[in-house]
py3Dmol code that shows the C-alpha trace and the ligand (Angstrom):
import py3Dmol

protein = """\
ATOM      1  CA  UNK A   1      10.001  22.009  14.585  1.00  0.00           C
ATOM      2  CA  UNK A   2       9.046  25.694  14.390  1.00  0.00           C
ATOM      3  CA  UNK A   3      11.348  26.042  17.481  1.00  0.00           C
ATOM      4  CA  UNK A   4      13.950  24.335  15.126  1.00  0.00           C
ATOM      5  CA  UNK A   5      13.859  26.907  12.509  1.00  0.00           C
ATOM      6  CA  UNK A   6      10.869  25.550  10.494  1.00  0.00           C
ATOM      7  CA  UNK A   7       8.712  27.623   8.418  1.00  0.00           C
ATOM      8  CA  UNK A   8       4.639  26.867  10.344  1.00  0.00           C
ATOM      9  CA  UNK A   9       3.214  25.077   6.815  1.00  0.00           C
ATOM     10  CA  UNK A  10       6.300  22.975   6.745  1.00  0.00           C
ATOM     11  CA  UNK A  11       6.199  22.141  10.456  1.00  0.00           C
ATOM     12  CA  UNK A  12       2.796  20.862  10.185  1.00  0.00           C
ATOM     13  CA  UNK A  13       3.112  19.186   7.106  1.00  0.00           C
ATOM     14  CA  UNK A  14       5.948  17.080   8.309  1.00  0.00           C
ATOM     15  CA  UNK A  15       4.115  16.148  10.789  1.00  0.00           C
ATOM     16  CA  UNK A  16       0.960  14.920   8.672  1.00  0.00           C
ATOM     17  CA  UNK A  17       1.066  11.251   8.822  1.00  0.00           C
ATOM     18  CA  UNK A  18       0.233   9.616   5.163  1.00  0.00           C
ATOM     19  CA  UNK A  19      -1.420   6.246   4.878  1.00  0.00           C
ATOM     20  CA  UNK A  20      -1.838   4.070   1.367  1.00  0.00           C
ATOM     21  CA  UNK A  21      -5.235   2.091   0.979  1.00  0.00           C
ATOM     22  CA  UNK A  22      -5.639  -0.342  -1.531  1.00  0.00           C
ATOM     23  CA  UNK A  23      -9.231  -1.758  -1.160  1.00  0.00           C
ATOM     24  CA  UNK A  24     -10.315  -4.784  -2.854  1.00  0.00           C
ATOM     25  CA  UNK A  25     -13.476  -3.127  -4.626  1.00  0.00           C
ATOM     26  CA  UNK A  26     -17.414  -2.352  -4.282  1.00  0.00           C
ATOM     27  CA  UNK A  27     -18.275  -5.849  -4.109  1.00  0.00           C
ATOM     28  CA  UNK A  28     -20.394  -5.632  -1.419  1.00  0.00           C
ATOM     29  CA  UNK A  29     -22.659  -3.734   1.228  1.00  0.00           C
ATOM     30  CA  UNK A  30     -19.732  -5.378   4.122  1.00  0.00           C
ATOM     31  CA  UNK A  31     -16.769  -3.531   1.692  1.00  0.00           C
ATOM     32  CA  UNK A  32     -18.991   0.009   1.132  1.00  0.00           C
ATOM     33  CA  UNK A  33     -19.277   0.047   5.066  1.00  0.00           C
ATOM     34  CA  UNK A  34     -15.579  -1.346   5.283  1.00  0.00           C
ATOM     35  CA  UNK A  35     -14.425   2.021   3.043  1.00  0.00           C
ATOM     36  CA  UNK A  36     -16.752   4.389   5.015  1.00  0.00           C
ATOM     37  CA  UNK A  37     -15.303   3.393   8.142  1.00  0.00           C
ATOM     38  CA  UNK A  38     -11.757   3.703   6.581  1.00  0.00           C
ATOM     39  CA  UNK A  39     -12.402   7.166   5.058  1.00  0.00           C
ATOM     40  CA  UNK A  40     -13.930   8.270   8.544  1.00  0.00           C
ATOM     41  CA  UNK A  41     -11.319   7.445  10.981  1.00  0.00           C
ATOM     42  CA  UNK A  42      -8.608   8.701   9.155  1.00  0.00           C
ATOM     43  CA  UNK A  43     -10.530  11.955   8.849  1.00  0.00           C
ATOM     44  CA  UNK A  44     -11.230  11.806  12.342  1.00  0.00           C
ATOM     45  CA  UNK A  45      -7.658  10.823  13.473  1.00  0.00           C
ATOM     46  CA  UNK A  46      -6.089  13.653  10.827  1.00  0.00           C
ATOM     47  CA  UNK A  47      -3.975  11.363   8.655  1.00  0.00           C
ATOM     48  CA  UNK A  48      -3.917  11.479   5.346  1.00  0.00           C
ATOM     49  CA  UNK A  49      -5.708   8.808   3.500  1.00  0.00           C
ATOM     50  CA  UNK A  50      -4.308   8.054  -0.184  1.00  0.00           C
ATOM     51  CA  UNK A  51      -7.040   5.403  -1.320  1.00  0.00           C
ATOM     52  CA  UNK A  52      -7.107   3.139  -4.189  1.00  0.00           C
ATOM     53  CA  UNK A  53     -10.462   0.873  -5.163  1.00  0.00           C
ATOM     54  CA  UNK A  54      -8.445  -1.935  -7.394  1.00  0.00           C
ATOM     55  CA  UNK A  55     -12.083  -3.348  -8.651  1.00  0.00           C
ATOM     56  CA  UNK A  56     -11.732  -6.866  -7.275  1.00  0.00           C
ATOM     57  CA  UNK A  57      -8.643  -7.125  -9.503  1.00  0.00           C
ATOM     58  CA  UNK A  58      -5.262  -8.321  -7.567  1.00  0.00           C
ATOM     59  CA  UNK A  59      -2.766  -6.473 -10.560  1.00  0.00           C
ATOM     60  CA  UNK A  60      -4.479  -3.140  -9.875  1.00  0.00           C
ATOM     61  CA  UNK A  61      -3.750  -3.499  -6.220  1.00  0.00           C
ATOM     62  CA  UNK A  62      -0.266  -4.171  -6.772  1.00  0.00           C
ATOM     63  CA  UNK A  63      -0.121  -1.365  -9.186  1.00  0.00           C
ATOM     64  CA  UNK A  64      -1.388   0.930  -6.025  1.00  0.00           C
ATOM     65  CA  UNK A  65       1.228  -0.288  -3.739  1.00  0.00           C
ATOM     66  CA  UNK A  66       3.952   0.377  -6.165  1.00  0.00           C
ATOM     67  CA  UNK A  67       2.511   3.691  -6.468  1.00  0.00           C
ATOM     68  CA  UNK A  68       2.248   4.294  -2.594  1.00  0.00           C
ATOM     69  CA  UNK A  69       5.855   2.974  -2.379  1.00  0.00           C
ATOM     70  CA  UNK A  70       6.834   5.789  -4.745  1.00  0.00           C
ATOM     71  CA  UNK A  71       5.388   8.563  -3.123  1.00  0.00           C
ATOM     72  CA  UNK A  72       6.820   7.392  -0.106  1.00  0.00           C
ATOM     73  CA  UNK A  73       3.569   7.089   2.261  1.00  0.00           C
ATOM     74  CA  UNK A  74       4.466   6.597   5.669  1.00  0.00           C
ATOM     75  CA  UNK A  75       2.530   3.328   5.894  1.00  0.00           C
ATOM     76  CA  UNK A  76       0.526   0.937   3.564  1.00  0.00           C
ATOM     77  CA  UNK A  77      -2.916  -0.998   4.358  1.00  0.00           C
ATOM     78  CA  UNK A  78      -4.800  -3.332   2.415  1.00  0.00           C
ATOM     79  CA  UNK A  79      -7.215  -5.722   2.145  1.00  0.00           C
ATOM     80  CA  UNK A  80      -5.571  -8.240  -0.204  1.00  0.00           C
ATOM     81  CA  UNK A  81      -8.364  -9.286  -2.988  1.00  0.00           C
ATOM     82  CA  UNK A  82      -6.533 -12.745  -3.091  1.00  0.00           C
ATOM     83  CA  UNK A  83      -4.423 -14.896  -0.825  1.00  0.00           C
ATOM     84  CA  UNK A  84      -1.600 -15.635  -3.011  1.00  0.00           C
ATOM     85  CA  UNK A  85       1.011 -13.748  -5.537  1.00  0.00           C
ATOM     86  CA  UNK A  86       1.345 -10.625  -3.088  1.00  0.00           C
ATOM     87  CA  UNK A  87       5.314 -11.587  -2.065  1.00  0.00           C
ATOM     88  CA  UNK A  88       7.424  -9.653  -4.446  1.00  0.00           C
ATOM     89  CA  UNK A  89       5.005  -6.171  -4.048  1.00  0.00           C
ATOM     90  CA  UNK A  90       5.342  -6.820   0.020  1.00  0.00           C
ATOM     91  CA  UNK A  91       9.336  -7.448  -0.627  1.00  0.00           C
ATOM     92  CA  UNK A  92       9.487  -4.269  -2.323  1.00  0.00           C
ATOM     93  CA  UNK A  93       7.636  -2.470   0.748  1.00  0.00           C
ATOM     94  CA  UNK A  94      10.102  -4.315   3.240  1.00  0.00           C
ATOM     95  CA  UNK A  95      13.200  -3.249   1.141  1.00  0.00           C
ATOM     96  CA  UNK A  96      11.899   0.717   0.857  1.00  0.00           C
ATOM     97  CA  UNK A  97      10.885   0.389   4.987  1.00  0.00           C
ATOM     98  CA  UNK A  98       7.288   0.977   4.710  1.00  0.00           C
ATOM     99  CA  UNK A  99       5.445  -0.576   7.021  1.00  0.00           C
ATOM    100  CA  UNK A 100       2.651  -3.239   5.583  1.00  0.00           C
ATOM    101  CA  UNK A 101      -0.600  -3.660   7.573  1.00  0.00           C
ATOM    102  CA  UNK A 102      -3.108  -6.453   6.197  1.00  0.00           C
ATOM    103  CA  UNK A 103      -6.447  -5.415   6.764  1.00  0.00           C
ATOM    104  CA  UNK A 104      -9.443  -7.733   7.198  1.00  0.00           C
ATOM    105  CA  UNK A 105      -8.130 -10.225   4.621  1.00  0.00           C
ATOM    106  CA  UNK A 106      -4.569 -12.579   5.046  1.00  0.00           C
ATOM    107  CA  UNK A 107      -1.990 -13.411   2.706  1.00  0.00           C
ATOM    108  CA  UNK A 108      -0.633 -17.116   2.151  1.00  0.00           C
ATOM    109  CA  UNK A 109       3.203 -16.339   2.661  1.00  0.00           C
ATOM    110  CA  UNK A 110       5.778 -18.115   4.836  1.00  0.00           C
ATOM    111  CA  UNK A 111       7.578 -14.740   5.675  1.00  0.00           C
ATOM    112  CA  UNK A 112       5.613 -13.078   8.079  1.00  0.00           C
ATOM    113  CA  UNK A 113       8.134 -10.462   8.549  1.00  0.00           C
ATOM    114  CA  UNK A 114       6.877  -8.817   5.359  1.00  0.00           C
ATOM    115  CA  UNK A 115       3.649  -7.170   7.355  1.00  0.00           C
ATOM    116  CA  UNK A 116       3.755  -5.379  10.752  1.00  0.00           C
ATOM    117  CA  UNK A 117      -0.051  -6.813  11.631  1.00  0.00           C
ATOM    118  CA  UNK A 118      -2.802  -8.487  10.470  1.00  0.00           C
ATOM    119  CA  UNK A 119      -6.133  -6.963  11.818  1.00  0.00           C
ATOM    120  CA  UNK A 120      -9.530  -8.519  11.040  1.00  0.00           C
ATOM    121  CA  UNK A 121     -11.716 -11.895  11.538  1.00  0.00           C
ATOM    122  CA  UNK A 122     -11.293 -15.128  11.941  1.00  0.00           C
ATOM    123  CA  UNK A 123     -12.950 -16.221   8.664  1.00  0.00           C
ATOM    124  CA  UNK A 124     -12.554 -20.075   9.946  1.00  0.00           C
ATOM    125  CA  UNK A 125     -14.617 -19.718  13.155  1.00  0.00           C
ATOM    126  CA  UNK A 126     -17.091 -17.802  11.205  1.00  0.00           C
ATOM    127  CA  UNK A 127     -17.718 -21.276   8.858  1.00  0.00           C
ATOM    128  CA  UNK A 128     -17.468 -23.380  11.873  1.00  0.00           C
ATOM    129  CA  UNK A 129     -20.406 -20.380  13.520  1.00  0.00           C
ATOM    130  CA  UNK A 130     -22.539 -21.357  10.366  1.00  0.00           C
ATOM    131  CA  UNK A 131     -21.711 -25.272  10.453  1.00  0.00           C
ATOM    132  CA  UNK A 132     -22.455 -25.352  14.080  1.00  0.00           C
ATOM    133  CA  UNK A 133     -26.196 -23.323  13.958  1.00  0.00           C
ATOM    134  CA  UNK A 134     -27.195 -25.462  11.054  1.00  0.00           C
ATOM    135  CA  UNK A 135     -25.937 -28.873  12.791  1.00  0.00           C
ATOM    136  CA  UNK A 136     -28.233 -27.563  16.099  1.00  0.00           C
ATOM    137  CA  UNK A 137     -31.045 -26.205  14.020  1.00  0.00           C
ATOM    138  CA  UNK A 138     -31.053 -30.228  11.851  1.00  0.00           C
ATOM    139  CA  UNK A 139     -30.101 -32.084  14.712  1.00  0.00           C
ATOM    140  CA  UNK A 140     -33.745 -34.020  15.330  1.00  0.00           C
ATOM    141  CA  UNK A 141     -33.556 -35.204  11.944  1.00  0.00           C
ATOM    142  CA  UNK A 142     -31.806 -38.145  10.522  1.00  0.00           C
ATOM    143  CA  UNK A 143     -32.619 -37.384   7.139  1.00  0.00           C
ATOM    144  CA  UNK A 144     -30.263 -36.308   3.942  1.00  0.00           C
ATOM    145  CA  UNK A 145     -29.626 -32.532   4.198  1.00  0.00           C
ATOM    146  CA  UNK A 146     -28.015 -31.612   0.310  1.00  0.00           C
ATOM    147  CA  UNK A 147     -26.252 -28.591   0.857  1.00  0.00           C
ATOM    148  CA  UNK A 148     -25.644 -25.738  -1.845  1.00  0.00           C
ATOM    149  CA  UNK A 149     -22.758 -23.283  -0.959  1.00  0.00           C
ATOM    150  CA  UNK A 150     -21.952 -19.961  -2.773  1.00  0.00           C
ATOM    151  CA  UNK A 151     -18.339 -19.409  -2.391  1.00  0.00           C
ATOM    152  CA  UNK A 152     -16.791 -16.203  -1.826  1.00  0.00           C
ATOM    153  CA  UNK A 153     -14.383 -14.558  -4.513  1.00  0.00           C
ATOM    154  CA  UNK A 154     -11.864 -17.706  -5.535  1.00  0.00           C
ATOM    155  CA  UNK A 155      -8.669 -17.809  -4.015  1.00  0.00           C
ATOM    156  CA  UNK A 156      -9.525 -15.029  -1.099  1.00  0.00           C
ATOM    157  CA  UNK A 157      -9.041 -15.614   2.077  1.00  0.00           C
ATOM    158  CA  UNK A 158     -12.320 -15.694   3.590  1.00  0.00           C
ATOM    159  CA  UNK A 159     -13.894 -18.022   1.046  1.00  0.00           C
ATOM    160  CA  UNK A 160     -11.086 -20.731   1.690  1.00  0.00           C
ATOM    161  CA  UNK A 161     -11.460 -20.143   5.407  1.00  0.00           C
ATOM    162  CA  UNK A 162     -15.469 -19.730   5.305  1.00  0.00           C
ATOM    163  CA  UNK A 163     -15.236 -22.950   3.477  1.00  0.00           C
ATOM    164  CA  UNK A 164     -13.228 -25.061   5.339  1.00  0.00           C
ATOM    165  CA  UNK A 165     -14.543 -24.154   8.923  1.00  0.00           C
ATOM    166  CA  UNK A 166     -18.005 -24.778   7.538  1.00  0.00           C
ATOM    167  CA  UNK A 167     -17.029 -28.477   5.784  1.00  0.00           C
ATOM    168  CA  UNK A 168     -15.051 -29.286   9.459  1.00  0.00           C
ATOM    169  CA  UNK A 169     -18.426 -28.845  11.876  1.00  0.00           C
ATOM    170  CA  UNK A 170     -20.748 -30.652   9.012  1.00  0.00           C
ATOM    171  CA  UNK A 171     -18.491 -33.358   8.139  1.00  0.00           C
ATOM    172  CA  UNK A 172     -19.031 -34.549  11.490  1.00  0.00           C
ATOM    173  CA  UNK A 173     -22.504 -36.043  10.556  1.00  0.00           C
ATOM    174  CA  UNK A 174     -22.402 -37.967   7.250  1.00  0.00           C
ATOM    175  CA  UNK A 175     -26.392 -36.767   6.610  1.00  0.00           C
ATOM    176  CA  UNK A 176     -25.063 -33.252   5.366  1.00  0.00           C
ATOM    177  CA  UNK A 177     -24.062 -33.307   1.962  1.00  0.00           C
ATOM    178  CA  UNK A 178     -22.776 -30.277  -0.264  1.00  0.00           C
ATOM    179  CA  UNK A 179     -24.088 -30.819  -3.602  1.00  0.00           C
ATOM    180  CA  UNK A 180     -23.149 -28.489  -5.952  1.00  0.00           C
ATOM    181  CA  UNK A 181     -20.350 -25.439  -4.609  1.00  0.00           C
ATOM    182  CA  UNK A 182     -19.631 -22.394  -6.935  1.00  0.00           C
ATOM    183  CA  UNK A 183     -18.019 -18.942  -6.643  1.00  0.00           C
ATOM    184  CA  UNK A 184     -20.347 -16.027  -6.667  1.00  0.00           C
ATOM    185  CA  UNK A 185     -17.575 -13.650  -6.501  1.00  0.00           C
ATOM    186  CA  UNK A 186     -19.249 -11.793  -3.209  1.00  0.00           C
ATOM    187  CA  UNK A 187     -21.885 -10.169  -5.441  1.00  0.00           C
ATOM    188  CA  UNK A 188     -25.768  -9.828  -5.042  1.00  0.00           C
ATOM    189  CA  UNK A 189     -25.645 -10.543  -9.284  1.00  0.00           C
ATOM    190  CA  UNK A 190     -23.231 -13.400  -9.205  1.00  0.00           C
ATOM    191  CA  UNK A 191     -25.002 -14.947  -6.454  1.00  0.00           C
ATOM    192  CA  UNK A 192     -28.246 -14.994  -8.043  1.00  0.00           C
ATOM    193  CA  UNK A 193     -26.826 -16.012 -11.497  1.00  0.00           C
ATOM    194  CA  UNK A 194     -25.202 -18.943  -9.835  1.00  0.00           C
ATOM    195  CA  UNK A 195     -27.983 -19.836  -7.435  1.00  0.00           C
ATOM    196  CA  UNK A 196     -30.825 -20.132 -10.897  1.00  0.00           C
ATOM    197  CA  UNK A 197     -27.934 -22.525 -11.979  1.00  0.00           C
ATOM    198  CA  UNK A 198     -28.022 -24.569  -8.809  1.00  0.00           C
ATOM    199  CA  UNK A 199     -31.829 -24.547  -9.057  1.00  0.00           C
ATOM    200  CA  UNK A 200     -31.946 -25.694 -12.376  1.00  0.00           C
ATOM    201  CA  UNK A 201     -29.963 -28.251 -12.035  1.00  0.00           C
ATOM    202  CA  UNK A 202     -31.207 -29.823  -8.403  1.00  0.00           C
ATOM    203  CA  UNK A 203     -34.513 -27.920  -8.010  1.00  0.00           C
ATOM    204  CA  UNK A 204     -36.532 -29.139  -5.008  1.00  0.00           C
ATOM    205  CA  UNK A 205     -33.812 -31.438  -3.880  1.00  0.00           C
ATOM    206  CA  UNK A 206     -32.141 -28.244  -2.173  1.00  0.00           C
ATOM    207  CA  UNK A 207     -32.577 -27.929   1.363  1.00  0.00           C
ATOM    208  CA  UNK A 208     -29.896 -25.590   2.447  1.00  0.00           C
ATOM    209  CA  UNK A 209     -28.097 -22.971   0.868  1.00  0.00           C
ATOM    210  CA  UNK A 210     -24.592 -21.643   2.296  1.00  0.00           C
ATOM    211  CA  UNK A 211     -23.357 -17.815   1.379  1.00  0.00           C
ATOM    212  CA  UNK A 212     -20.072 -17.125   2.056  1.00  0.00           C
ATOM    213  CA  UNK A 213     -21.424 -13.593   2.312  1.00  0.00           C
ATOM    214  CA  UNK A 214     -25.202 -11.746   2.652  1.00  0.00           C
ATOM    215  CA  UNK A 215     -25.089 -10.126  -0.568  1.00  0.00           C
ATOM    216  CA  UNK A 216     -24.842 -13.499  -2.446  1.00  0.00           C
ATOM    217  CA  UNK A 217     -27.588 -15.095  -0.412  1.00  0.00           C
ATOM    218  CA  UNK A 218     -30.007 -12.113  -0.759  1.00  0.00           C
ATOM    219  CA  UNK A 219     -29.263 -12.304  -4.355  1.00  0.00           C
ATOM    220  CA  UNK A 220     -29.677 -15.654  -4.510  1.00  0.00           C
ATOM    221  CA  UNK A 221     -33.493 -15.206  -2.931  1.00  0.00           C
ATOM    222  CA  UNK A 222     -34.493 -13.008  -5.567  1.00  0.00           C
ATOM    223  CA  UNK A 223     -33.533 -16.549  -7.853  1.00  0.00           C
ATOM    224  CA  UNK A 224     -35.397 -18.573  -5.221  1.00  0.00           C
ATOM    225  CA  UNK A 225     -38.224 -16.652  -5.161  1.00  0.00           C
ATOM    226  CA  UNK A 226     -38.719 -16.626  -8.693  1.00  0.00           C
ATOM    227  CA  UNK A 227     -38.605 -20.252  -9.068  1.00  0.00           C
ATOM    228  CA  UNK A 228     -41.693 -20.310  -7.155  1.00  0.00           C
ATOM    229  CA  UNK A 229     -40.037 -21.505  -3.619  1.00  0.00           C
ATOM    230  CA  UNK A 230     -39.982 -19.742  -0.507  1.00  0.00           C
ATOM    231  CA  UNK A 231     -36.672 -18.483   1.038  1.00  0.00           C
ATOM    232  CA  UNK A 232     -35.558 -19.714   4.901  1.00  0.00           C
ATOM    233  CA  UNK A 233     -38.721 -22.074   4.204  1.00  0.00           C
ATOM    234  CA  UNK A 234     -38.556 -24.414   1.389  1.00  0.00           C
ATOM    235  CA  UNK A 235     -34.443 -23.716   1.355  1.00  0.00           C
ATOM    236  CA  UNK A 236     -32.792 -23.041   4.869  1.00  0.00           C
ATOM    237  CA  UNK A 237     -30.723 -20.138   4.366  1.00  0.00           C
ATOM    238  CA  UNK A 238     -27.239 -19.382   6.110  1.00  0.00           C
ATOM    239  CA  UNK A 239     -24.893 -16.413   5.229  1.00  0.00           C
ATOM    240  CA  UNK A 240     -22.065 -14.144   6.180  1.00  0.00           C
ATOM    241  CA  UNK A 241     -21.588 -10.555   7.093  1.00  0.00           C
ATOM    242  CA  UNK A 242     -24.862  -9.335   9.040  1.00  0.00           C
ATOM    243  CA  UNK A 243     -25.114  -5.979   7.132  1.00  0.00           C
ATOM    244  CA  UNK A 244     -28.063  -4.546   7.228  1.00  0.00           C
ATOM    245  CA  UNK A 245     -29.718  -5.979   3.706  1.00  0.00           C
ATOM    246  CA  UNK A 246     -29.488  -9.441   5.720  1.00  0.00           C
ATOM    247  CA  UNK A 247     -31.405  -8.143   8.719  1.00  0.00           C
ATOM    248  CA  UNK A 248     -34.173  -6.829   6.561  1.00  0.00           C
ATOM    249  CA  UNK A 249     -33.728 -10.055   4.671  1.00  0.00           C
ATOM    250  CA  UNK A 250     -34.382 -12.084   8.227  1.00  0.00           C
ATOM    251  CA  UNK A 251     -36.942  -9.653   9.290  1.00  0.00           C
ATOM    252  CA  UNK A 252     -39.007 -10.189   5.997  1.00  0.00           C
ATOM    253  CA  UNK A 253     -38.710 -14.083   7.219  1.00  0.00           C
ATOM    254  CA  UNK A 254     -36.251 -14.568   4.109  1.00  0.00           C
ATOM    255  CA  UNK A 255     -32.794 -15.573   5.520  1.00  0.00           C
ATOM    256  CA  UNK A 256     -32.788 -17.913   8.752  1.00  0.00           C
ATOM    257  CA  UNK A 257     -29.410 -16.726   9.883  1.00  0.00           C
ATOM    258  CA  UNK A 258     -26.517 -14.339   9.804  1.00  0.00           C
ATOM    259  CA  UNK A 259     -22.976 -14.855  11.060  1.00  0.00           C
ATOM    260  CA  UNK A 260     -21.551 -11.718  11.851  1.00  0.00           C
ATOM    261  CA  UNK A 261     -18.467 -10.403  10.850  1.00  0.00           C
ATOM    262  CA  UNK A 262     -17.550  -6.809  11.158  1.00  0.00           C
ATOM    263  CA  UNK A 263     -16.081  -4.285   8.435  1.00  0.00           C
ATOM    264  CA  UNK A 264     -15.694  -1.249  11.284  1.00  0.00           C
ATOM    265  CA  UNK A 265     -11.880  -1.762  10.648  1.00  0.00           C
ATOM    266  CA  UNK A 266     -11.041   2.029  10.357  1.00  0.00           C
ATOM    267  CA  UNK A 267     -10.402   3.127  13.892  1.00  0.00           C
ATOM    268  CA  UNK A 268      -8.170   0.617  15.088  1.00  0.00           C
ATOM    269  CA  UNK A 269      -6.346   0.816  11.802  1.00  0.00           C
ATOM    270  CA  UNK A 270      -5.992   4.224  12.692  1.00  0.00           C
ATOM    271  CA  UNK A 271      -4.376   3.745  16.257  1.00  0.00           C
ATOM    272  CA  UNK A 272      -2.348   1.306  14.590  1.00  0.00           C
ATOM    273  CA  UNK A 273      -0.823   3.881  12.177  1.00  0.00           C
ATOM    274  CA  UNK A 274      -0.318   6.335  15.057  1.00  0.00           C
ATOM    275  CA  UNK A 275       1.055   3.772  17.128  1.00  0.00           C
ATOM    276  CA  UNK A 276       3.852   2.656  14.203  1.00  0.00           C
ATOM    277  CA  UNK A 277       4.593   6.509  13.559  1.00  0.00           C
ATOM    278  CA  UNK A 278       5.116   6.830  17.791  1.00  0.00           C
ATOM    279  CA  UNK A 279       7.683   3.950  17.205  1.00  0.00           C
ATOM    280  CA  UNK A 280       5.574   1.706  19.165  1.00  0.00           C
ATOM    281  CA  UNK A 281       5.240  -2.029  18.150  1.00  0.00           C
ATOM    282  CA  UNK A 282       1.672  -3.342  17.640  1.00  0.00           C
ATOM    283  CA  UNK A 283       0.102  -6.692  17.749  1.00  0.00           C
ATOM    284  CA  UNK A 284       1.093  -9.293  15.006  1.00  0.00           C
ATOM    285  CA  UNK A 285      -2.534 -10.166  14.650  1.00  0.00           C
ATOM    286  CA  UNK A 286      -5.927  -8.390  15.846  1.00  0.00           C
ATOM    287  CA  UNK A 287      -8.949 -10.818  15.618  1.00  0.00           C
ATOM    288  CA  UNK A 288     -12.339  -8.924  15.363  1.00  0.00           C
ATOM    289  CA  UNK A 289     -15.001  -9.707  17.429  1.00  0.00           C
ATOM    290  CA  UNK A 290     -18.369 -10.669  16.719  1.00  0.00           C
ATOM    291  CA  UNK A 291     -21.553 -13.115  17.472  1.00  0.00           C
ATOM    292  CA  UNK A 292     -24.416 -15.123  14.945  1.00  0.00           C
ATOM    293  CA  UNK A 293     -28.083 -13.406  14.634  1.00  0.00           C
ATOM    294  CA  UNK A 294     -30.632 -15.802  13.729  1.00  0.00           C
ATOM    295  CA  UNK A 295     -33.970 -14.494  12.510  1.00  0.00           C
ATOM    296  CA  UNK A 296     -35.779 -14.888  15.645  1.00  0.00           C
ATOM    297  CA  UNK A 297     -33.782 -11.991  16.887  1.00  0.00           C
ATOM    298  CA  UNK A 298     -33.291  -9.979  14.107  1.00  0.00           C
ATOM    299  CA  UNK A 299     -36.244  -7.121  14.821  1.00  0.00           C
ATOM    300  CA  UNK A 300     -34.664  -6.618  18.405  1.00  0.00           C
ATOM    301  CA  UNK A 301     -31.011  -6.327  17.463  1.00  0.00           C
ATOM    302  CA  UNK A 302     -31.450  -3.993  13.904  1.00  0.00           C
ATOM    303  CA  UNK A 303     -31.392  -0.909  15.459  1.00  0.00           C
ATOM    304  CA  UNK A 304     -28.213  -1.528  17.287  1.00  0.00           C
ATOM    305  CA  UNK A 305     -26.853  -2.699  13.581  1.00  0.00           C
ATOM    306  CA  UNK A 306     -23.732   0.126  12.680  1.00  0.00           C
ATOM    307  CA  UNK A 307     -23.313  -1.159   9.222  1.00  0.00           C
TER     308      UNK A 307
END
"""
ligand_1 = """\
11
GYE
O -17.509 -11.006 3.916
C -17.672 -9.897 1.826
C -16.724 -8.959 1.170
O -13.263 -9.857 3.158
C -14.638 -10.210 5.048
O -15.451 -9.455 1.529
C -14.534 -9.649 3.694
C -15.566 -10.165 2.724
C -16.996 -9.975 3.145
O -16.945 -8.754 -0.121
O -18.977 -9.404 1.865
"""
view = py3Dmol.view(width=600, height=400)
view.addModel(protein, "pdb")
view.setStyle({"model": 0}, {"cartoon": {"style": "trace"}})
view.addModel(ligand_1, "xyz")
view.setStyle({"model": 1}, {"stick": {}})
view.zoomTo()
view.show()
């Protein structure tokens, strides 16, 4: 380019790629390590993060994708708060050619052609990963196991997924039995709020409780605790994420179990912006991987924990 004529500052800011973020919120400790790792790797990889926190509401994430579309970024990423009523934003992306990436959560569309990749976890397995520790960790007992779940934010993608995987492995045995199921919105407040409801209203009959993520179920202890019980004791305990709160949960012999699922998104979201710029085509879908931590092993594996 400077060979071509180019003023230097004009060179180099051509060549300055520009992503759009719109993340979902600060819902949880998963989506504060989810933006760090976001804001990092685009540091590290020199592009030019425009970012957008739409507080867990879907019209102020469309808002920010019309506004990326307008300033013309070179591509657009985000983690859609819900799974539906994201077409007509994602047509207008198609129709200006700016490449769409869906990060960590899905949409429910039929056109796929309106995102270039969808990069993140396999929210399913990670229900069936809870179903199927809690199956092995019931399975010399032929008694009723009533079931409380905490769903994740209605209408996202991982609480219908966490949901469903979960419901397919238990479903299996007609001794497990979900009792009462409510949205806790993927907060540590909501969660406990919901779970003093659930305690209220079934009390000692609870044997298990289900978080679609760890910041529900540690909030949710707090609620169990002060209705005199003991957590992972008196109520089994199963959640979602394996952030670091959860591991100090399990270590403090609070939670019996995490299912991991990783929020280190940014640097592969960052070769996959390179790679679009390059001209290169990328993989349709990138499933994360990841593993369960039951308390027994929490000590031994925390100081490996990134997030
Ligand atoms: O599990 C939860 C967060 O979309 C996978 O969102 C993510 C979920 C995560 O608020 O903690």
């Amino acid at each position: 380019l400077v060979a071509a004529g180019l003023p230097l500052h004009k060179a180099l800011a051509a060549d300055k790629i520009v992503l759009g973020f719109a993340q979902v919120g600060a819902e949880s400790e998963w989506r504060a390590a989810n933006t760090q790792s976001v804001k990092d790797s685009a540091k590290e990889a020199g592009i030019e993060l425009k970012f957008a926190d739409a507080q867990q509401k879907q019209e102020n994430q469309i808002k920010a994708i019309r506004a990326f579309i307008a300033q013309k970024v070179d591509v657009i990423a985000f983690s859609p708060v819900v799974a539906t009523g994201f077409g007509p934003v994602l047509r207008e992306a198609k129709a200006a050619k700016i490449p769409v990436i869906l990060s960590d959560r899905s949409v429910d569309e039929k056109d796929d052609s309106l995102w270039v990749s969808f990069m993140g976890s396999d929210f399913t397995e990670e229900g069936r990963r809870a179903g199927r520790w809690l199956v092995e960790k019931m399975k010399g007992s032929k008694d009723t196991v009533n079931i409380v779940e905490l769903q994740g934010t209605t209408g996202s993608a991982p609480a219908i997924e966490r949901k469903k995987g979960f419901e397919e492995i238990i479903s299996a045995d007609p001794k497990f039995k979900i009792i009462r199921s409510q949205t806790g919105d993927f907060t540590r407040a909501k969660g406990k709020e919901v779970m003093e409801a659930f305690l209220k209203a079934e009390g000692k009959k609870i044997n298990v409780l289900y978080a679609h993520n760890d910041d529900m179920a540690i909030g949710a202890i707090q609620a169990i605790e002060e209705a005199g019980l003991k957590p992972a004791k008196d109520i089994t305990i199963i959640s979602i994420d394996g952030v670091k709160g959860a591991f100090e949960a399990m270590m403090a012999g609070k939670l019996n179990v995490s299912v991991e699922c990783s929020p280190l998104l940014g640097p592969q979201l960052m070769q996959a912006v390179k790679d679009l710029k390059a001209g290169k085509t990328i993989p349709k879908r990138i499933v994360t991987q990841e593993g369960v931590f039951p308390m027994e092993v929490a000590a031994k594996e925390f100081p490996n924990r990134k997030y």
